[in-house]
Every structure is written in C-alpha cells, then in structure tokens.
MARGU-915141 format. One record per residue: residue in one letter; x, z, y negated of N, C-alpha, C in turn. Coordinates in steps of 0.05 Angstrom, whole numbers, plus 5000, padded with zeros to 4 digits. Layout:
// MARGU-915141
AXZYXZYXZY/...
END
This chain:
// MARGU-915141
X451047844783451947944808455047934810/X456648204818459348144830459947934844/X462147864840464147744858465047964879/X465847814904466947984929469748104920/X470348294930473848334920475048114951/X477348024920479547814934481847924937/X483247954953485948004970488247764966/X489247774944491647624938494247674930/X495747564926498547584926498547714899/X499347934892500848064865501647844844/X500847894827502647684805503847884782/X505747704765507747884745503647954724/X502647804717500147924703498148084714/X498748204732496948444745498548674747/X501148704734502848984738502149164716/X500149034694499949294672497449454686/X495049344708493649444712493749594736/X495949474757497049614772498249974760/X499249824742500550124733498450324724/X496850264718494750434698493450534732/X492650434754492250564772494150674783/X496650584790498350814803498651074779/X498051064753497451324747495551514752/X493951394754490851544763491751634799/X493151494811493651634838494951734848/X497951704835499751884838501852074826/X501952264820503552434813506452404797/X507852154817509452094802509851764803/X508351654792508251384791509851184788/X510350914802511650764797511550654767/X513550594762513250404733512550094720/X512450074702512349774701514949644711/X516549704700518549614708519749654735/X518949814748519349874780517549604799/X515549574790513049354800515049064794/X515749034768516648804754519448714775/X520648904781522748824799522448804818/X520248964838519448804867518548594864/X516748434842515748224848517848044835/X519548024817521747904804523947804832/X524948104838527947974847527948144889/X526648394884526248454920524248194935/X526648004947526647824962524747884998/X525248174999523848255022521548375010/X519948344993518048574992515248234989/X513148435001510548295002509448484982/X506248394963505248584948502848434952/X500248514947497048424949496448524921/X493948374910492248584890489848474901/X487648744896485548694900484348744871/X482248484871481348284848478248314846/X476248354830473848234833472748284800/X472547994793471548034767473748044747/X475947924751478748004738479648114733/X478648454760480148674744481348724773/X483948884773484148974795484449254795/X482949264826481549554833484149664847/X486049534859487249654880489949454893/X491949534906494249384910495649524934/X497449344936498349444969502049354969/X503849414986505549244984507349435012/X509549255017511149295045514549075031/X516049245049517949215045518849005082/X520248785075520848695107523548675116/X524548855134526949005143526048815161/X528648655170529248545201526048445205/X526348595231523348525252520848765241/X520648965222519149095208519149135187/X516249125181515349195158515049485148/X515449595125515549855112513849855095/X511149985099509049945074510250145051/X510350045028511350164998509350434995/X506850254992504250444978502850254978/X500950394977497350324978495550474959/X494250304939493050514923490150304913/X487950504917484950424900484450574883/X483750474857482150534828480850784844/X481151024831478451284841475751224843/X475451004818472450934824470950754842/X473050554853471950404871473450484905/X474150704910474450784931471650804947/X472350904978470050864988468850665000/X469950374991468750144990470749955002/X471850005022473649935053475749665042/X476649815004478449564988481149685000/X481949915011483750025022485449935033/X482949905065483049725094482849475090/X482449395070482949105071484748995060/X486949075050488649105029491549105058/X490949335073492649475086492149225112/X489849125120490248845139490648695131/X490948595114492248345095495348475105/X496048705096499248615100500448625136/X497448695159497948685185497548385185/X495948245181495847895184498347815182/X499347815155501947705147503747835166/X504848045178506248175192506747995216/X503047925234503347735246504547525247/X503547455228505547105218507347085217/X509547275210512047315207513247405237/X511647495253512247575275513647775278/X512547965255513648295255513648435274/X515048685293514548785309513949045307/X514449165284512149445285512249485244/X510749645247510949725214510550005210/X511350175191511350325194511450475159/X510750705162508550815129510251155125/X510451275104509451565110507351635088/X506151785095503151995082503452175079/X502152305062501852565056500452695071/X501252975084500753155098497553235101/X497453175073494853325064492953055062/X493352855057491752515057490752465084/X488152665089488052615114485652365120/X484152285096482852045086485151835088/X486751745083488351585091490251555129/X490451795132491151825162489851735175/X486551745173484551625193485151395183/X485051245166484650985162486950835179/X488950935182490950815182490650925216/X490851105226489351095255487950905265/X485350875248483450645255484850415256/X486950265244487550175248490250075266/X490650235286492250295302495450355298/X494950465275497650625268497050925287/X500451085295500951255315502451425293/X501751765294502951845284507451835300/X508851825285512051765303513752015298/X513052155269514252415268513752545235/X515452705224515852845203517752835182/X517552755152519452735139518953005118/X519653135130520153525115520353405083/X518653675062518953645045519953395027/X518553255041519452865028518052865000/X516152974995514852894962516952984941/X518052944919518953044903516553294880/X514653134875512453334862511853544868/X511453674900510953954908512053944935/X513853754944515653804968513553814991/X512453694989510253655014511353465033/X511053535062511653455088510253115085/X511452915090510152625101509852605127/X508352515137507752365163508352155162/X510252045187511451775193510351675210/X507751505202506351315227506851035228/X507050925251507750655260506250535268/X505850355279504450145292505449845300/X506149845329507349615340504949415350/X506549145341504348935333505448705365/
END
C-alpha cells in the first residue's frame, strides 16, 4: 500500500526530480541550477516538495517580499494530477503565510490554465488584473490573482 503524499520543505536532493517535472510542465523550464540557487542563497524564498514513496510528484514555492508572498510556481507530475497534490502544496504555502503573518499573496496564470484559476479561486484567491503578453513561449496574457490573508 502507498504512503500518503507528504508536504515538506524542498531539499538540495529533490532538485533533479523537480527538474525532470518542471520539464514535463512547462515550456520553458526552470533549471537545475535555477532551483539550486533558490534553495542555496534566495534568503526570501519558501519551496515544498510533494513526496510519497520517495518520489516526488510535485513542488511549490513563493518568494517573501515585505508583508507578501509571491508564489514562483506550482507544478504536479502529469500523472499524478487530479489528486488535490496541487491544493495541498499551494495551502502549505497559505499556513506558512499565516505564521509569518503575511498580508496578501499574490500569483500570475496563464490565461488559458483555467484548471488552475479555479483552484486557486477555491481557494480564495481574486482575480487583481492583467500582465499582457507576459509568457515568453507564445506571449500569452497572465492573470494576476491575489488573496489577502
């Protein structure tokens, strides 16, 4: 029988599998060495992996400006989507927000990610406005949603 997926702190030994999923999800992917230096030396950045069975399916991370947080990215394995490792990933970094006594946080999305919009709705993120042609890959429009805590 599985293990539950666990919600923990990023470590420097989960960035080769991190990476191997941010290829599978995005277009233009972070690097190893992009991962290696948020968790190395960005002093403001929080990161999660989600774990079950020693692999990880999925990761999360936020950047902490002042009194807000800036979610980086959020990404699940293709194959274990579906399976609310997302949203739990993405409340893990609202808990900690709390604790810290963050006062809003705030994301952009893809236009077209409208599986992620709801999620992030559901969880009481507000759409706040438009970042025009923000993708570099096909110049696609982001949505800038927030959520004051």
């Amino acid at each position: 029988m599985k293990d539950r997926v666990n919600i923990r702190p990023m470590v420097l030994d989960d960035i080769e599998q991190v990476v191997e999923i941010e290829k599978l999800c995005f277009a233009i992917p972070w690097t190893f060495h992009a991962f290696n230096q948020e968790l190395r030396e960005n002093k403001l950045a929080i990161y999660f992996a989600a774990e079950q069975d020693d692999k990880i399916l999925g990761y999360g991370g936020a950047w902490q400006v002042l009194d807000e947080f800036h979610i980086t990215n959020i990404a699940v394995h293709p194959h274990f989507r579906g399976l609310s490792i997302g949203r739990e990933i993405v409340e893990r970094i609202i808990k900690v927000a709390y604790e810290k006594q963050i006062k809003n946080i705030t994301l952009e999305v893809r236009k077209s990610n409208i599986v992620a919009q709801n999620l992030y709705k559901d969880l009481g993120f507000k759409l706040g406005g438009i970042r025009k042609e923000y993708y570099d890959d096909n110049r696609e429009d982001a949505f800038i949603m927030w959520k004051e805590l």
